[in-house]
C-alpha atoms as an extended CHARMM CRD file, in Angstrom:
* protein
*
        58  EXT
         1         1  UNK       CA              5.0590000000       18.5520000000       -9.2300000000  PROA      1               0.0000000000
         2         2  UNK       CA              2.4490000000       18.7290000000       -6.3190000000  PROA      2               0.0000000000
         3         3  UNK       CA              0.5020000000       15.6650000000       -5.1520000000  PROA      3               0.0000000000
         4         4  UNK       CA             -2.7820000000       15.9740000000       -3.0100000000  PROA      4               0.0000000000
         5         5  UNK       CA             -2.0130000000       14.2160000000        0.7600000000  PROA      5               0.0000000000
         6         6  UNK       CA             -5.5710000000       12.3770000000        1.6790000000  PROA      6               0.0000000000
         7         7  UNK       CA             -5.6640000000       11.7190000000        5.1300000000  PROA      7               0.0000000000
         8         8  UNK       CA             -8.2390000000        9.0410000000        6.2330000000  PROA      8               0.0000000000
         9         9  UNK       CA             -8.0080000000        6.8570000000        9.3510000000  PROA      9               0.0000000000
        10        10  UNK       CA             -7.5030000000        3.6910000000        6.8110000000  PROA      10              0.0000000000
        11        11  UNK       CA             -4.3130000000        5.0680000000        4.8610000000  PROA      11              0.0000000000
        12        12  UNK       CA             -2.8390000000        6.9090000000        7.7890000000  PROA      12              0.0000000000
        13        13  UNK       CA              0.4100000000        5.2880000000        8.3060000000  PROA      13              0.0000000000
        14        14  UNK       CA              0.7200000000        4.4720000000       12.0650000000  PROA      14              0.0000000000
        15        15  UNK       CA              4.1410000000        3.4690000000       11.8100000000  PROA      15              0.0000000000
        16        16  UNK       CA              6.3400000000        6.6920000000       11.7610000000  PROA      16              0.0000000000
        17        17  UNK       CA              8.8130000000        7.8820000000       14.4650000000  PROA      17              0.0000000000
        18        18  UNK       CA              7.0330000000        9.7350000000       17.4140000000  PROA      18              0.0000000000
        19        19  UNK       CA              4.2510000000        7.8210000000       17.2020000000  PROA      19              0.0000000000
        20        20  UNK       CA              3.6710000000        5.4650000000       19.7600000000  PROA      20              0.0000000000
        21        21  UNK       CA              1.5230000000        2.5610000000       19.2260000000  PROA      21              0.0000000000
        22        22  UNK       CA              0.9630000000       -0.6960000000       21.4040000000  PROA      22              0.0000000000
        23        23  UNK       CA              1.5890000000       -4.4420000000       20.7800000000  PROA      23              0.0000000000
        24        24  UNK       CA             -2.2100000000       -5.3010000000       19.8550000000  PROA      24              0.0000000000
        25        25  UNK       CA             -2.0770000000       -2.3610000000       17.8940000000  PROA      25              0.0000000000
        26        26  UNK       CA              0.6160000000       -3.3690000000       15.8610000000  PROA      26              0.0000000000
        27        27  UNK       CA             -0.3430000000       -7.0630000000       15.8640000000  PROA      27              0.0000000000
        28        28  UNK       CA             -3.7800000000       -6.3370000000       14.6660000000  PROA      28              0.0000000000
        29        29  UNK       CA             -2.3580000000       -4.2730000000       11.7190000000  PROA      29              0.0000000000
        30        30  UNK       CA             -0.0680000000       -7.0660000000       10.8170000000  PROA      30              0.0000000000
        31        31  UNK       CA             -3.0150000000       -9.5610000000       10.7960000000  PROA      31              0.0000000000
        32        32  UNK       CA             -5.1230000000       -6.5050000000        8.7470000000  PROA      32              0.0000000000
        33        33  UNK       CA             -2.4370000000       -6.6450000000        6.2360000000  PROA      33              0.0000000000
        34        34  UNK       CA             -1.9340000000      -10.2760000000        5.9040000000  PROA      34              0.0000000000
        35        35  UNK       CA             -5.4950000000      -10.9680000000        4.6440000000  PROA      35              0.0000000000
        36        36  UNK       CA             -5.1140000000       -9.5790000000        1.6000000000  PROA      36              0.0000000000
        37        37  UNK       CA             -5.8720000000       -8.6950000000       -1.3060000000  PROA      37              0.0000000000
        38        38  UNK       CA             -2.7400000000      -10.0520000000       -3.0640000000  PROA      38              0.0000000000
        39        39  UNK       CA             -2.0440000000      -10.3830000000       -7.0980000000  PROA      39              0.0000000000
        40        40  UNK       CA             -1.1590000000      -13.5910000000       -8.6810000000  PROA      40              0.0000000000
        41        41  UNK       CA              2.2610000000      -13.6700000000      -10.5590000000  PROA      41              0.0000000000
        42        42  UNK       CA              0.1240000000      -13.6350000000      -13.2700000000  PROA      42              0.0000000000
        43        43  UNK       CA             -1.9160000000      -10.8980000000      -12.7150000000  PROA      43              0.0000000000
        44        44  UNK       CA              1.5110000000       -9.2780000000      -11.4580000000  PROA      44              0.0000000000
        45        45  UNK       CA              2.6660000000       -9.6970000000      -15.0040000000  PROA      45              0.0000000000
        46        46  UNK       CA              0.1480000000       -7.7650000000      -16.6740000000  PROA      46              0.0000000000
        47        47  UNK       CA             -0.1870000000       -4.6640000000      -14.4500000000  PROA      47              0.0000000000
        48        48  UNK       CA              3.6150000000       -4.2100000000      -15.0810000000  PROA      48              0.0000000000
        49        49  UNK       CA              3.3850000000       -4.6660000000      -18.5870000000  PROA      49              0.0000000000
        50        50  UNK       CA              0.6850000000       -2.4320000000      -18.6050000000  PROA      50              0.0000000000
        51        51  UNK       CA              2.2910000000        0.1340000000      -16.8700000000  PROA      51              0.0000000000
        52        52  UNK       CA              5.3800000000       -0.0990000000      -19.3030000000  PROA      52              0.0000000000
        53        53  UNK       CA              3.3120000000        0.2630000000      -22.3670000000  PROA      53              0.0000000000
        54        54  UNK       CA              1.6060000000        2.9090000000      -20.8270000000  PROA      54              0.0000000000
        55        55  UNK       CA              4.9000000000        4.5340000000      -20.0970000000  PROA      55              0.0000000000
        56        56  UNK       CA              6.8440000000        3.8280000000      -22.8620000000  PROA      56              0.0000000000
        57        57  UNK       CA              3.7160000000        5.4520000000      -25.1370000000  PROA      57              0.0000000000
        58        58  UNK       CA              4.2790000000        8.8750000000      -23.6840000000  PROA      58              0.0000000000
């Protein structure tokens, strides 16, 4: 199976061996990440049980 790499300057992960980043870098892509958006348990709950139904209907 093939899958399509999109490369954008928002889903490029920063993070990989060889490349260097600096402090504020990494501190503002912490603080990026920790604003969100998050689920809910609840809403948690249903994506996976839609995902199984979806699955388990194949």
């Amino acid at each position: 199976m093939k899958t399509k790499n999109i490369k954008s300057k928002e889903t490029e992960s920063w993070a990989l061996p060889g490349n260097a980043i600096s402090i504020d870098d990494f501190k503002e892509g912490i603080k990026k990440a920790e604003k969100g958006p998050f689920y809910t348990i609840g809403e948690s709950k249903q994506i996976l049980e839609g995902w199984r139904k979806k699955r388990n209907s194949r």
